[in-house]
C-alpha positions in Angstrom: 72.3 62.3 167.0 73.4 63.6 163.9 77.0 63.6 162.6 78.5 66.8 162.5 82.0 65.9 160.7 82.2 62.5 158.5 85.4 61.9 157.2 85.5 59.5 153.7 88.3 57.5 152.1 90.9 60.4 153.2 94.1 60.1 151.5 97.2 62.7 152.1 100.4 62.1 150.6 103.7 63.9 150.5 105.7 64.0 147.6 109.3 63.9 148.1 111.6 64.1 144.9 111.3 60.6 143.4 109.5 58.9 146.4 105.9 59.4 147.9 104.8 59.5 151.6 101.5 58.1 151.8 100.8 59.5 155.7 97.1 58.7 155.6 95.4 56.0 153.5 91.7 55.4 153.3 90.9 56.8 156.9 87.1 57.2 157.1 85.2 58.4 160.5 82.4 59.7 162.2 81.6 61.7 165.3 78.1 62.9 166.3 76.8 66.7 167.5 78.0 66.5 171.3 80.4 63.2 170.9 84.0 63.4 171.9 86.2 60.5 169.5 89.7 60.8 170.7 92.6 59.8 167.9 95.0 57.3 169.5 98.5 56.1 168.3 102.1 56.2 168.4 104.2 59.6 167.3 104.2 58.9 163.5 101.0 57.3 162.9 99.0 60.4 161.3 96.7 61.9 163.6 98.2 65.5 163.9 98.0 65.3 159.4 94.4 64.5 159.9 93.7 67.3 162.6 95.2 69.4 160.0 93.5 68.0 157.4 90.3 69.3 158.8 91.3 72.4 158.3 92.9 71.9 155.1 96.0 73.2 156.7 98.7 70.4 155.6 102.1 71.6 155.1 104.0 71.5 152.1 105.1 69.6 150.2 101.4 66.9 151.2 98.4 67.5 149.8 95.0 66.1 150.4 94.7 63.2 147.0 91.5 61.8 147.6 88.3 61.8 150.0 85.9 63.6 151.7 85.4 65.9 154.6 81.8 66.2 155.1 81.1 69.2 157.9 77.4 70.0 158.8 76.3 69.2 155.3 79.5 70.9 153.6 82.5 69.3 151.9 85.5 70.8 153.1 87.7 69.8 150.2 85.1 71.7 147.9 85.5 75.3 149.7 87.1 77.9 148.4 90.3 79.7 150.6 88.4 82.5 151.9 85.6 79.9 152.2 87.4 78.0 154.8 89.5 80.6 156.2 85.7 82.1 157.4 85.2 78.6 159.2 88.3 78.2 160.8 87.9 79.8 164.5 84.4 80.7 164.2 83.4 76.8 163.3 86.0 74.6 163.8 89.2 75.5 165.7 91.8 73.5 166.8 94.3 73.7 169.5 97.9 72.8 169.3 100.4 71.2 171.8 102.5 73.4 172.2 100.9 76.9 172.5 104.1 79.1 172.9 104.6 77.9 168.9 100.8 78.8 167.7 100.4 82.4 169.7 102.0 85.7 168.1 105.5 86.2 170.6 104.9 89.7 169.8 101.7 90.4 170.5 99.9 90.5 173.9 97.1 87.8 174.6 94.4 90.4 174.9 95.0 91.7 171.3 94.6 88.1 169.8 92.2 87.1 171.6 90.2 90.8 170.9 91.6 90.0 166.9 89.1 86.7 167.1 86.2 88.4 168.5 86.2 91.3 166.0 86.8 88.8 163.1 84.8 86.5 163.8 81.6 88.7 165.4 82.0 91.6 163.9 82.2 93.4 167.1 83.6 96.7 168.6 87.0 96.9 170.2 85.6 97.2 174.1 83.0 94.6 173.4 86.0 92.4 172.7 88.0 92.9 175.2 84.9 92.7 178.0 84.4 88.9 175.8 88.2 88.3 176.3 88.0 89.0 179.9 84.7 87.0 180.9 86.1 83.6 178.9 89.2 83.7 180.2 87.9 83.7 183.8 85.8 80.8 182.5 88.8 78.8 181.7 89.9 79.5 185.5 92.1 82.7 185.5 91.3 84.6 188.4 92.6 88.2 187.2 91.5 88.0 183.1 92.5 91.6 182.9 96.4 90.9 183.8 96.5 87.9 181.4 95.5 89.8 178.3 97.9 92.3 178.7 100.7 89.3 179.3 102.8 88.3 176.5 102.7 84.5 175.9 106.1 84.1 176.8 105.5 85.8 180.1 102.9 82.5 181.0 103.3 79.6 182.6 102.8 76.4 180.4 99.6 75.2 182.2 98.4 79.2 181.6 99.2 79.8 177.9 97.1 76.3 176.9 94.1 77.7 178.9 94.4 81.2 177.4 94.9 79.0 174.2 91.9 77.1 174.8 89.8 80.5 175.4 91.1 82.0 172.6 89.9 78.8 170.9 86.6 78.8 172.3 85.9 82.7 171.0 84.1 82.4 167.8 81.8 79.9 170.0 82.7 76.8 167.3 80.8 73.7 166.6 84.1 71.5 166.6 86.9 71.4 168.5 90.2 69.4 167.2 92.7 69.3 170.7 96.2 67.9 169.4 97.6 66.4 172.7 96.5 69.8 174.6 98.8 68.2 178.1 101.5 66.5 176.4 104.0 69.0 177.3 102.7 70.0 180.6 103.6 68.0 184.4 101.1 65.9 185.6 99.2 68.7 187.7 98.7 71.0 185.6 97.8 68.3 183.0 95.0 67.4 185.5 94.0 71.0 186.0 93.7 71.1 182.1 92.1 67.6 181.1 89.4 69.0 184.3 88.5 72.1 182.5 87.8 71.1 179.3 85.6 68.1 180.5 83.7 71.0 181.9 83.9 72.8 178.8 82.6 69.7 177.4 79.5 69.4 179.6 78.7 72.8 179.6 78.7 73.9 175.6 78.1 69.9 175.4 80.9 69.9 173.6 82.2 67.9 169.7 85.7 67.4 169.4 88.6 64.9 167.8 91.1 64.4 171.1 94.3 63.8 169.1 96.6 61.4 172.1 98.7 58.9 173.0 97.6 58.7 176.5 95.4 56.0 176.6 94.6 56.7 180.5 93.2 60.4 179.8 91.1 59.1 176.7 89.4 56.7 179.6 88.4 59.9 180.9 87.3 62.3 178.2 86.2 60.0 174.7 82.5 58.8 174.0 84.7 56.9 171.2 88.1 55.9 170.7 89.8 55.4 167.3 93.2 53.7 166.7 95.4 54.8 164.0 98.9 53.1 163.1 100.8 54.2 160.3 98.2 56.3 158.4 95.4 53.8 159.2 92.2 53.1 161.4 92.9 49.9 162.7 89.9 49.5 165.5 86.7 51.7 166.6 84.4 51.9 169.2 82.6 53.1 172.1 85.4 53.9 174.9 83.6 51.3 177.5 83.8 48.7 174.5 87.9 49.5 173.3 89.1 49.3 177.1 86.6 46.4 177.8 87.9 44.0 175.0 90.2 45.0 172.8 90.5 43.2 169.3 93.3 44.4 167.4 96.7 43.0 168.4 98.0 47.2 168.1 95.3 48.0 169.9 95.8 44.9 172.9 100.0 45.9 172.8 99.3 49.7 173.4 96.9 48.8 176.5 99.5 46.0 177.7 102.2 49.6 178.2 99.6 50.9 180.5 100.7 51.0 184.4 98.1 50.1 186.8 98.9 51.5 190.1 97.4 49.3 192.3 99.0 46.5 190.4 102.6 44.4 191.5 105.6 46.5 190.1 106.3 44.6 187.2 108.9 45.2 184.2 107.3 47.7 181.8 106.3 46.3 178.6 106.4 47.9 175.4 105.7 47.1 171.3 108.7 45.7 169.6 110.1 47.6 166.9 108.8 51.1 165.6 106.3 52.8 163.4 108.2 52.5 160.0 108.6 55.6 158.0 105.5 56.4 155.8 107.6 56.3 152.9 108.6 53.0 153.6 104.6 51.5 154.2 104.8 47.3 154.4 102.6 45.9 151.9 99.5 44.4 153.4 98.5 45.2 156.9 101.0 48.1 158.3 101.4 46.5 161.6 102.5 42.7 160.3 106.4 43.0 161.1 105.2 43.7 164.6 102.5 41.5 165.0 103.1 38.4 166.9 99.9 36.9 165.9 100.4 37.9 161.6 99.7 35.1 159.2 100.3 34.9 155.5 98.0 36.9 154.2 98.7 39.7 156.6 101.9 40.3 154.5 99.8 40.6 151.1 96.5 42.2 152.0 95.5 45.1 154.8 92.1 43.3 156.0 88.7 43.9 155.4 86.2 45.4 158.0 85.1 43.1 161.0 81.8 44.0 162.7 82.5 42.9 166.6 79.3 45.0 167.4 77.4 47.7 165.5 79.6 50.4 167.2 83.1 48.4 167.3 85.0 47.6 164.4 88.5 46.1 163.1 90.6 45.6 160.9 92.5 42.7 161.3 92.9 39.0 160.0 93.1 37.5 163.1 91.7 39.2 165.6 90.5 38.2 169.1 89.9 39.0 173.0 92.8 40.5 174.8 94.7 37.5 177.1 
């Protein structure tokens, strides 16, 4: 398989007065034509700036500084506004984790979602709205036509993140970024939700960046996982090889926070400390005042690549199997 998105050396900063934010430093991936890679990390780390980045959709006052964003063939960075306003919804689109903050209050679902289609196809009013009402009964409503003439704040939770995902899914795109789509949803419904798009993801076979924190629904849905702390990839791999053996002490702490049900009820363990503040980066590898295994030169230099297998990498000075 091909890569569809290749992501080189990205840096984004944001400039504050006399200080500078550097929020993503160096962060290079790749994900293949039908390959989900979900994003994994702590709230601060980066991955919703690198969603956006995509998209070249980074608030004020941080800017992209330096990198590539390679998308079937084409470097994002390099297109024009209108350029990549054409490709955003129709090529990539990306859905947010809160809905209720990303869907017009005022406006009824069935005129964004008809909005999409006639934007994006170049089709007539009634063809839309026959569109709207066939993908959201794909995405499991039962009576599409009641939905679109709904306001968003007139749905459930569970049922303006599907009607977000259809309206997502409308200009048919190649990629699909999901920033925690069930973060703010209960358990059930987050099942119902994390169900349908793994059979969005077998039926239109599906590339995406799953942007999470919950490690047990990335067992579920990533081909590969990536692990970002503070701005940076610190592990990669096949899913089967990241739960399997673990390398990177960030990566072996976030995994030792998982509860196993069918495990003695044991104290729940958690990572020492915090994700610093981007503006305040440690020198060296980002993760050293929380490391328990950091040596000297952790403090002075972030580490080089380590090959574990041709698909698992890290970045680490001293890494080594999970205990």
């Amino acid at each position: 398989m091909e890569n569809l998105l290749e992501i080189k050396n990205l840096n984004v900063y944001f400039c504050l007065e006399n200080r500078v934010a550097r929020v993503l430093e160096g962060v290079s991936l790749e994900i293949k034509s039908g390959e989900v890679l979900a994003l994994v990390g702590e709230s601060g780390c980066g991955k919703t700036v690198l969603g956006l980045s995509i998209l070249k959709l980074v608030p004020p006052p941080g800017r992209i500084v330096g990198g590539e964003i390679i998308f079937a063939g084409k470097d994002l960075l390099g297109l024009s506004e209108r350029e990549i306003q054409n490709l955003r919804g129709k090529e990539i689109a990306m859905v947010f984790q809160e809905p209720l903050t990303s869907l017009n209050p005022v406006l009824s679902i069935g005129y964004q979602m008809r909005e999409m289609f006639i934007f994006h196809l170049k089709i007539s009013k009634k063809e839309a709205q026959q569109r709207a009402e066939e993908l959201l009964s794909r995405v499991g409503f039962s009576q599409p036509e009641v939905i679109l003439e709904s306001y968003p704040h007139q749905l459930s939770g569970g049922m303006r993140q599907r009607a977000m995902l259809a309206m997502n899914l409308s200009g048919n795109p190649k990629f699909l970024i999901l920033d925690e789509p069930t973060t703010a949803l209960d358990t059930t419904i987050q099942a119902q939700i994390l169900e349908l798009i793994l059979k969005i993801k077998k039926e239109m076979r599906l590339t995406a960046l799953f942007i999470t924190h919950d490690l047990a629904i990335v067992k579920e849905i990533a081909d590969k996982v990536a692990i970002m702390y503070l701005g940076k990839i610190v592990e990669i791999g096949k899913t089967a090889e990241i739960f399997q053996n673990p390398f990177h002490p960030y990566t072996q702490r976030l995994f030792a926070c998982l509860l196993e049900l069918n495990e003695p009820r044991t104290l729940l363990k958690t990572i020492p400390g915090q994700v610093p503040q981007a503006i305040n980066r440690p020198s060296g590898c980002p993760f050293h005042p929380r490391c328990e295994r950091k040596l000297e030169v952790c403090i002075e230099e972030f580490p080089p690549e380590t090959k574990i297998t041709e698909s698992h990498l890290v970045w680490c000075h001293n890494p080594g199997f999970r205990k």
